[in-house]
Structures are given as structure tokens and as C-alpha cells.
KOLRO-800428 format. One line per 10 residues: number of its first residue (from 1); for each residue x, y, z of C-alpha. Coordinates in nm, 4 decimals, padded with zeros to 6 digits. Layout:
<pts>
NUM> X:Y:Z ~ ...
</pts>
This chain:
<pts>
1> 04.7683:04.7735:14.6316 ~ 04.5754:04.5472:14.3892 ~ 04.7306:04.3842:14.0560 ~ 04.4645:04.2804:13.8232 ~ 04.5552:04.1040:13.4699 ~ 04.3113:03.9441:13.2111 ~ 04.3970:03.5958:13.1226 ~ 04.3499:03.4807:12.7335 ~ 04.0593:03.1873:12.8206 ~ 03.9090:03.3625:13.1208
11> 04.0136:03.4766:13.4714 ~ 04.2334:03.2808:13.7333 ~ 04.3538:03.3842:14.0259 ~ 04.7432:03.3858:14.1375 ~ 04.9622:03.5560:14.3602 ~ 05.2297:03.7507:14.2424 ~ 05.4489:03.8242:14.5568 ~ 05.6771:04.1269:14.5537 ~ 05.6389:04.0743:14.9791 ~ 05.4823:03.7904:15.0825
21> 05.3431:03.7269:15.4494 ~ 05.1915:03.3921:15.5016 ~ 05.0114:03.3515:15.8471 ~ 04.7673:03.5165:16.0361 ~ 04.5816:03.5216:15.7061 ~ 04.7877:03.8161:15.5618 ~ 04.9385:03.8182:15.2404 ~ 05.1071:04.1317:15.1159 ~ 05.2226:04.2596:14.7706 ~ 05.4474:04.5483:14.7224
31> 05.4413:04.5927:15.0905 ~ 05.0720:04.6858:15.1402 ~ 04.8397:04.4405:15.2866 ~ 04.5658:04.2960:15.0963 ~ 04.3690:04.0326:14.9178 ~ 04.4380:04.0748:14.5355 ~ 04.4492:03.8933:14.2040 ~ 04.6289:03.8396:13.8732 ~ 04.4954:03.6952:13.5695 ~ 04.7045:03.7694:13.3253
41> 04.6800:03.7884:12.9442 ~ 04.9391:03.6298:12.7895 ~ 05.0502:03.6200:12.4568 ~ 05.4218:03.5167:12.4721 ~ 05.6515:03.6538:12.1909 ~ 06.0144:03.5290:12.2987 ~ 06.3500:03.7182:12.1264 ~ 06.6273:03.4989:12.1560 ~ 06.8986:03.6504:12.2753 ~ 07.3135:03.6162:12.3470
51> 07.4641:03.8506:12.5777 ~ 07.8139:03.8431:12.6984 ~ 07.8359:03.8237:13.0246 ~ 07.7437:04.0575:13.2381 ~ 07.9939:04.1449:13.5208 ~ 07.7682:04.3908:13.7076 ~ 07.5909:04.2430:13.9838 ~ 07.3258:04.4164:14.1949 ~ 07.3751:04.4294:14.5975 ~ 07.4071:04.1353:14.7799
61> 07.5475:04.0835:15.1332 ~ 07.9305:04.1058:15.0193 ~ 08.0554:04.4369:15.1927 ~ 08.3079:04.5223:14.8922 ~ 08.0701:04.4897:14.6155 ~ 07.8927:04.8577:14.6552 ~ 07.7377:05.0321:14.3138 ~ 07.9940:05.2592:14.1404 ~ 07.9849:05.6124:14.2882 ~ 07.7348:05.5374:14.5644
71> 07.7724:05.7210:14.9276 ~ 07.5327:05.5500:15.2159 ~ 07.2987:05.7428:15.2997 ~ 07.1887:05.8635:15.6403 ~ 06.8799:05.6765:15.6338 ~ 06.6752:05.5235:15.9271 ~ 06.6055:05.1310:15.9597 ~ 06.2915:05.1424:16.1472 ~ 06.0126:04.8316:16.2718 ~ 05.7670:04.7559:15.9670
81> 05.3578:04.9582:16.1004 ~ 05.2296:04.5603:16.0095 ~ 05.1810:04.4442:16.3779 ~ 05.1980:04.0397:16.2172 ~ 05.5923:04.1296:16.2007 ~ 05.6153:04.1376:16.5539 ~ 05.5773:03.8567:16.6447 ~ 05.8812:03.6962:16.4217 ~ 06.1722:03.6787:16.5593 ~ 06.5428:03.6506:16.3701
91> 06.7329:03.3707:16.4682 ~ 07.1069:03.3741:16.4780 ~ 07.1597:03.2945:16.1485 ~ 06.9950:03.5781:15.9640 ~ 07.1568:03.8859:15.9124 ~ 07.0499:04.2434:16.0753 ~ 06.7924:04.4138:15.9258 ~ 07.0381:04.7371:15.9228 ~ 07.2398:04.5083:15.6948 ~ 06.9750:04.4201:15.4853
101> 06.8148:04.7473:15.4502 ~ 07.1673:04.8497:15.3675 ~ 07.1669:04.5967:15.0380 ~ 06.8140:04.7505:14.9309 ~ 06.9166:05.0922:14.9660 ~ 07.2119:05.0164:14.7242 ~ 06.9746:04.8392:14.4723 ~ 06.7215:05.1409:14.5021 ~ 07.0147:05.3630:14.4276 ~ 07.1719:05.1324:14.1427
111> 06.8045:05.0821:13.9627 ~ 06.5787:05.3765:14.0530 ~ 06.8070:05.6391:14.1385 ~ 06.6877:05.6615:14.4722 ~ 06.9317:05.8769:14.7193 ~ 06.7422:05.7830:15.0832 ~ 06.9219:06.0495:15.2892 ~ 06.7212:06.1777:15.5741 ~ 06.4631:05.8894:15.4686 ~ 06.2782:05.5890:15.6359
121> 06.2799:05.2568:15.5687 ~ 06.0139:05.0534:15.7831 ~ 06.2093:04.6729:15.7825 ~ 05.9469:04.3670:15.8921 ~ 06.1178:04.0149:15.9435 ~ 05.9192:03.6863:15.8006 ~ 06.0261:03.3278:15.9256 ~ 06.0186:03.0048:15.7370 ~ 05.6792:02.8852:15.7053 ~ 05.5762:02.5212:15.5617
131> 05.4976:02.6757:15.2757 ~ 05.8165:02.8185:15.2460 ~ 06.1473:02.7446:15.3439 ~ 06.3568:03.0897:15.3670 ~ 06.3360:03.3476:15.5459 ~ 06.3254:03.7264:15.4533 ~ 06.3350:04.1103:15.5322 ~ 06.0683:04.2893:15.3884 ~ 06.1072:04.6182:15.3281 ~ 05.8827:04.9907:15.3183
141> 06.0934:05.2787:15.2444 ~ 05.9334:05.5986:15.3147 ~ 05.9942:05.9156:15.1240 ~ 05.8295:06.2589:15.3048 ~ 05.6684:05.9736:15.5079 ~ 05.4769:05.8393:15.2019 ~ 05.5275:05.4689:15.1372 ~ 05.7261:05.4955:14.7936 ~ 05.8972:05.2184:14.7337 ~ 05.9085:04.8101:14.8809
151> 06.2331:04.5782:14.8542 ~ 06.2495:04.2094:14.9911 ~ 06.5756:04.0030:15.1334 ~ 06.7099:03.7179:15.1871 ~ 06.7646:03.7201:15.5627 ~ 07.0058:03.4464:15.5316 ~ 07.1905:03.4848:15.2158 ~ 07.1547:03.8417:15.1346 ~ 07.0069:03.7718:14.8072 ~ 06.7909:04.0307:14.7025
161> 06.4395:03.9160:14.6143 ~ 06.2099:04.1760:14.4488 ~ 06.2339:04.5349:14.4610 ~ 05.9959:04.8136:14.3099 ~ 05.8297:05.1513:14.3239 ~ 05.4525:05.2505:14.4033 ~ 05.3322:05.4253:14.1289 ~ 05.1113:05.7296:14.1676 ~ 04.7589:05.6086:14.0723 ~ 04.4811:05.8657:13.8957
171> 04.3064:05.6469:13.6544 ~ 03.9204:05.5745:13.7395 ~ 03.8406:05.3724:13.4733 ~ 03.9969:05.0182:13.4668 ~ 04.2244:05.0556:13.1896 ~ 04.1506:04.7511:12.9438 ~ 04.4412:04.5593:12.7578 ~ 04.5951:04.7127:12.5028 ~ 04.5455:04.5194:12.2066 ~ 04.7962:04.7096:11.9444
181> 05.0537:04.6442:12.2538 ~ 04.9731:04.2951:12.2705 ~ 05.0110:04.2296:11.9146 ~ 05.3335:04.4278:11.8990 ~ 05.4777:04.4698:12.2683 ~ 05.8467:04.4805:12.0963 ~ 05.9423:04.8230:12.2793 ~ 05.9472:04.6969:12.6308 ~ 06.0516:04.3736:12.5109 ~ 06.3620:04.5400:12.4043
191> 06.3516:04.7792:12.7000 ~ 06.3609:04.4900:12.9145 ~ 06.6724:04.3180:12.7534 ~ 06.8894:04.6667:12.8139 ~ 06.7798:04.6541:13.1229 ~ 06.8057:04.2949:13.2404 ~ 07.1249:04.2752:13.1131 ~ 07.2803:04.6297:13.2618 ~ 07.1269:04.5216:13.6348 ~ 07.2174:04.1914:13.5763
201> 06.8509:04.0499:13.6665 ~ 06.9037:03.6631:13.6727 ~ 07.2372:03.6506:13.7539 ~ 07.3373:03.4685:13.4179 ~ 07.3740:03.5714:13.0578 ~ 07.0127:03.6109:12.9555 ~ 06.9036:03.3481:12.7033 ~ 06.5568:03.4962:12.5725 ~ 06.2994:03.7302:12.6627 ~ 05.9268:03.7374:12.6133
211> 05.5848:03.9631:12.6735 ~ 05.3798:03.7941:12.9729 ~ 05.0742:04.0380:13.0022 ~ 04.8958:04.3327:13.1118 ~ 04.7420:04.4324:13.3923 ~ 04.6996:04.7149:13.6360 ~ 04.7490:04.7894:13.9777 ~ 04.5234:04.9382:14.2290 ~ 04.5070:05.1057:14.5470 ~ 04.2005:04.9730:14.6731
221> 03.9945:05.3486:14.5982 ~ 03.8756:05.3224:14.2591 ~ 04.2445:05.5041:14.0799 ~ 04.4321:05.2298:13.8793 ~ 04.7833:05.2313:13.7161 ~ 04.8130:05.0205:13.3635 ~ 05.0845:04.7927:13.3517 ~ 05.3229:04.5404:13.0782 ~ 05.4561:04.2568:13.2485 ~ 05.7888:04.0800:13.0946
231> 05.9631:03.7800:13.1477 ~ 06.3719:03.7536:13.1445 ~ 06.5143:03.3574:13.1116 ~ 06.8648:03.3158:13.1963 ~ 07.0904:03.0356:13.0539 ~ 07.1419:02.9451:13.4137 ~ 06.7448:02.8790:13.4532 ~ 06.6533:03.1465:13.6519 ~ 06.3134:03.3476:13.5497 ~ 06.2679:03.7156:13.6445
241> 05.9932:03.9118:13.5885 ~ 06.0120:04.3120:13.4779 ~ 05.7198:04.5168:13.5329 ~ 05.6640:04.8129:13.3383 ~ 05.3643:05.1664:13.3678 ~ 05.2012:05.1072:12.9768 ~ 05.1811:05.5389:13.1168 ~ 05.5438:05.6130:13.0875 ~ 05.7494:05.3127:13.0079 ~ 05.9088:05.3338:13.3058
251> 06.0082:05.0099:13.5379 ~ 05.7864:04.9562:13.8269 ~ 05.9293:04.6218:14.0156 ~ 06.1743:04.3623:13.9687 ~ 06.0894:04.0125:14.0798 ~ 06.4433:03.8904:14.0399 ~ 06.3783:03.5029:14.0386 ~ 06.0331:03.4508:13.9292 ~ 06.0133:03.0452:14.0191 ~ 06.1292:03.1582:14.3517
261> 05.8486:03.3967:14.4368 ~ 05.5597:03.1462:14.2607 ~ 05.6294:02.9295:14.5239 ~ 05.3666:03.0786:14.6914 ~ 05.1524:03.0089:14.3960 ~ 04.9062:02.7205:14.4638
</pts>
């Protein structure tokens, strides 16, 4: 899958990593290799903001700290199809992937209501590269054996890195920018505070959020899905980044520290 954006003074190209491979020329985003590019229009509008803080926290590798009123499901942890995986191997320091498909299937439950019984999820391992200094699980969950939804770990830590859905593309037309939602993008703004704050995005109370552009994402065939992109600041420094369809309003990925993942950003 492709993300496009259009960028205020012209078009650059970046790499926003939801799953990011580096070697053996592959880079992947939202679990699907590919080449792609952002350039993204942005127009930022920031709402301050003071929360109390929030004391839910989304799965991380602590055993005791499962959603409220969530049952594991009877899932299977398979090998990610992406034959580059092979070849990395875990060391003894990084946790199972069972384990950390376990902390993705409670985060798919807590944030997209996801139950994975009888389900697949397709778990690909990723060294430390130059580039990059931690390791991760990457993540394809299967539903009905279509690839639905992508989550990435820490394979050390547990920390949970990004996690979204693929969204169910029928446009043929590149949708353009939205200029009455540029100039006024207040509803996800504010949809992105109740949400950053109930899932607890950057791990902090949330000092401001602000619009960061729109975009769309493609699957390579000519059908494109429009999307708002907005950016959560935490008074601990951490930056997320909420994706939203500009279709339905509803939440598409999570990239939970947004500083980490740009470190593939050159």
C-alpha cells in the first residue's frame, strides 16, 4: 500500500514507517512491501491542551496489565509470507514472537475492537540495522485470510510501536486535499484528543494537538483511500501520529512515537 500527501511548497518525499524493513532493498509500510511516498500538506493548527493523567496504558510486555474484559483469543502466531524475514534471527534477548503477537492482539482488541479468535497473525522478526538500533516484530494479522490489519513491537522491550487497519480501497480518482478541511480540520482535531488521551498514545499527559495533512493511501491498482493525518505532543516529548479515513472518520493507524519511527527518515 501507497501513502501519498501534497506538501504546501511542492512535493518531497519521506517515509512514514508503520513496518519498516531496511535491507535487501525492502522497505515496508503497513506491512505490505513497496516503494511509496508522502508529501504532506501541512497547515498546523495546534489546541493546547491539559489532561489529567491518564492511567490507562495500552499493552506492553507486563503479563498483569491486560485490557479490561479481554479473553485471549485462540489465534495462530504464524512466519511473516516476506521471505527477507527469514533470514533474521532473534537473539536471546528478544522476546517470542507468541509474546509479542500476544501484546498486539490486546492493542487490536483495546483500539479496534478486534476479537482474533480462529484468526492468523503472520509475525516477521527485523534485527538492528546501522540505521537503526532496535529491534522489532512486525506483524500481519489475517482475517478470512485477508491481510486486515499490521502491528509492530519492540522485540526487546515490548513497547508497542505502530498499529493500524487496511482500509478497503474503491476510489479511482486520486482524491485531492480537502481545502474546507484544511482550513477548519477542528473535528478530528478534537477526535484525536478523546482518543489520544483514552488509549493513552504518548504515554504522558498530552500537551497540544495539531492537523499535519492529507493524503491517501493506495494499493498499488488504481483504488485510493483519502486520509487526515494528526499529530499528538506529550508533556513528556513524545510525538504520535493519528491517522484518520476523511470517508468515515474512523482511525486508520497509530504511530505511537512519531520521532521514533522518522528515524528512518533521511
Amino acid at each position: 500500500m501507497k501513502v501519498n500527501r501534497l506538501e504546501g511548497k511542492g512535493l518531497k518525499k519521506t517515509v512514514l514507517t508503520a513496518v519498516v524493513a531496511i535491507g535487501a532493498s525492502a522497505i515496508l509500510f503497513q506491512g505490505v512491501t513497496l516503494g511509496m511516498t508522502e508529501a504532506e500538506f501541512k497547515k498546523t493548527n495546534t489546541i493546547p491542551t491539559s489532561y489529567a493523567n491518564v492511567t490507562a496504558s495500552l499493552p506492553q510486555a507486563a503479563p498483569n496489565s491486560l485490557p479490561e474484559g479481554y479473553t485471549k483469543a485462540n489465534y495462530t502466531v504464524g512466519a511473516h509470507n516476506n521471505e527477507w524475514y527469514h533470514t533474521q534471527i532473534p537473539t536471546s534477548k528478544d522476546m517470542t514472537k507468541e509474546d509479542a503477537s500476544e501484546i498486539g492482539a490486546q492493542a487490536l482488541w483495546e483500539i479496534f475492537d478486534l476479537n482474533l479468535e480462529g484468526q492468523v497473525i503472520e509475525m516477521g522478526y527485523q534485527q538492528p540495522s546501522e540505521g537503526y538500533s532496535r529491534s522489532i516484530w512486525t506483524a500481519e494479522v489475517m482475517i478470512n485470510d485477508e491481510r486486515s490489519y499490521f502491528f509492530t513491537v519492540d522485540s526487546v522491550t515490548g513497547e508497542l510501536i505502530s498499529i493500524g487497519r487496511f482500509q478497503t480501497l474503491d476510489r479511482k480518482a486520486i482524491p485531492a486535499v480537502d481545502a474546507a478541511l484544511e482550513k477548519n480540520p477542528q473535528e478530528y482535531v478534537a477526535l484525536a484528543k478523546k482518543l489520544a488521551e483514552k488509549y493513552n498514545v504518548v504515554h504522558s499527559t498530552v500537551k497540544s494537538v495539531a492537523y499535519d495533512g492529507q493524503g491517501y493511501a493506495t494499493n498499488g491498482q488504481g483504488s485510493y483511500a483519502p486520509q487526515i493525518d494528526v499529530e499528538i505532543t506529550g508533556e513528556n516529548g513524545e510525538v504520535a501520529l493519528m491517522i484518520f479515513s476523511r470517508d468515515d472518520g474512523a482511525l486508520v493507524q497509530i504511530n505511537f512515537n512519531r520521532e521514533f519511527n522518522e528515524k528512518f527518515i533521511k
